[in-house]
N, C-alpha and C positions, 0 to 999 in steps of 0.2 A: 504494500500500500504506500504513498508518496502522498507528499501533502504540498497544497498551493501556496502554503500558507505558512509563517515559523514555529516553531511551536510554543505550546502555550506559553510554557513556563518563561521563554526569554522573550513574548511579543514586547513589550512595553522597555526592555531592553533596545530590542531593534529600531525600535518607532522613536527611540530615543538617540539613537545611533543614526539611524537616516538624517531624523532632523542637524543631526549634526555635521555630519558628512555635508547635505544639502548647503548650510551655513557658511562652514570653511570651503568648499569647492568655488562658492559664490563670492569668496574673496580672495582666492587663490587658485587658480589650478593646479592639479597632481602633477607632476611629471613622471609620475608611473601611466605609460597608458598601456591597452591589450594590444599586443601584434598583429597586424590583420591577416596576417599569414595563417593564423589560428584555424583550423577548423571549425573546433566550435571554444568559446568564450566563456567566462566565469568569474564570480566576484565571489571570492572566499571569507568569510567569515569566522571569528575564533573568539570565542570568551576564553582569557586565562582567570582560575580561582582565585580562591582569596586565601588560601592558607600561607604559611611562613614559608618562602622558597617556594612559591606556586612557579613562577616563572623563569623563564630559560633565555639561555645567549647564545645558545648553539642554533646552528642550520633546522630547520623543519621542511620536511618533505611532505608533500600532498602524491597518493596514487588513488584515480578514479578507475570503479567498475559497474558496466553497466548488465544489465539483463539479460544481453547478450552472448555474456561471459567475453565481451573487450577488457581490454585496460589501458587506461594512457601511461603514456612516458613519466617517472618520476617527476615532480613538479616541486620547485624550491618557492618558499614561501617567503621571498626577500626583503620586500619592502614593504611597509603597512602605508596605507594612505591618510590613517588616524591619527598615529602616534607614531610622534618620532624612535623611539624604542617599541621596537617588537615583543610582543610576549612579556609584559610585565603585569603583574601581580594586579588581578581586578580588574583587566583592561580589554575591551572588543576593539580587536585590529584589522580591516579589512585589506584586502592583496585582489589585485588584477591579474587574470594570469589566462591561460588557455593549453589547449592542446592539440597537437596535429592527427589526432584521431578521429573520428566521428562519432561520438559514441553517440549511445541511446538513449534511455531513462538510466538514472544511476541508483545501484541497487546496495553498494556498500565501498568504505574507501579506507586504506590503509595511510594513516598518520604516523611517523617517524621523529625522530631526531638526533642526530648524531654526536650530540654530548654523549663524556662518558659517566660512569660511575658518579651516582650522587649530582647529576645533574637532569633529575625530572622536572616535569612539568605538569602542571596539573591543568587538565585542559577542562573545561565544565561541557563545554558546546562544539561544535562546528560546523556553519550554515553555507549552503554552496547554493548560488543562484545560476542556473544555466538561462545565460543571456538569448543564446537562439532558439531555443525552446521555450521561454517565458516560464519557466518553472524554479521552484524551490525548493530544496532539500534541506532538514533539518538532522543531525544528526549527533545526537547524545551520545555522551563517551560511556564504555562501557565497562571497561580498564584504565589507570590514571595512576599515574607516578608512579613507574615500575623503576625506580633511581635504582633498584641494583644491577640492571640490566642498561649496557652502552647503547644495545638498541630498543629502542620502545617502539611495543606494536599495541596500536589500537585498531578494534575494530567495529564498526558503529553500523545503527540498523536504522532505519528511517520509518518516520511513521506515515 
């Protein structure tokens, strides 16, 4: 099941985040833009929590899969359009990004990061909007702050 919509629990999160995005875009523009080379496009979204050490300085990797059973290419999640620092503690950072794939509806997505040891991150959310499709994916963590492990794998399910 997929939903048009965010989900519940962060709507007013987003609705708060938009307006805000909207605000600063209207007085600055990003210099992150999507490649048009993309197949298809995406605005990523990430709640980091709020606990002691939620947040991280290492690299974050995004991989999409769709119903298909596709996958896109690794996808680095470099620059936030929000917040000058990525990934810090309590904080929704949004990333432009795309992939040369095609994909389909997207059915589940593996999140990474490649700090090591004692360098988790505690992710609460992560919302992907496929731009050429007009759809929303909401995607609650399921696992979170596996700090004794270099590589973190999360795997999320969409409602």
């Amino acid at each position: 099941m997929q939903s048009n919509r965010p989900c519940d629990k962060v709507e007013q999160e987003l609705q708060n985040l938009s307006h805000k995005i909207h605000t600063d875009r209207t007085a600055r523009q990003p210099n992150v833009s999507i490649k048009p080379d993309y197949k298809k496009k995406y605005i990523v979204t990430t709640k980091t929590g709020n606990k002691i050490l939620a947040g991280t300085d290492a690299n974050v990797y995004l991989r999409l899969y769709d119903d298909q059973n596709q996958q896109s290419e690794d996808l680095l999640l470099e620059q936030s359009l929000t917040n000058k620092h990525r990934f810090e503690k309590h904080q929704i950072d949004e990333f432009h990004t795309g992939t040369s794939k095609n994909l389909s509806d997207l059915k589940q997505v593996r999140l990474w990061h490649t700090g090591g040891k004692n360098h988790g991150w505690h992710v609460k959310w992560l919302q992907i909007e496929d731009l050429d499709a007009q759809r929303l994916y909401c995607f609650p963590v399921v696992i979170i702050d596996k700090m004794k492990f270099s590589f973190c794998f999360y795997r999320f399910v969409f409602f």
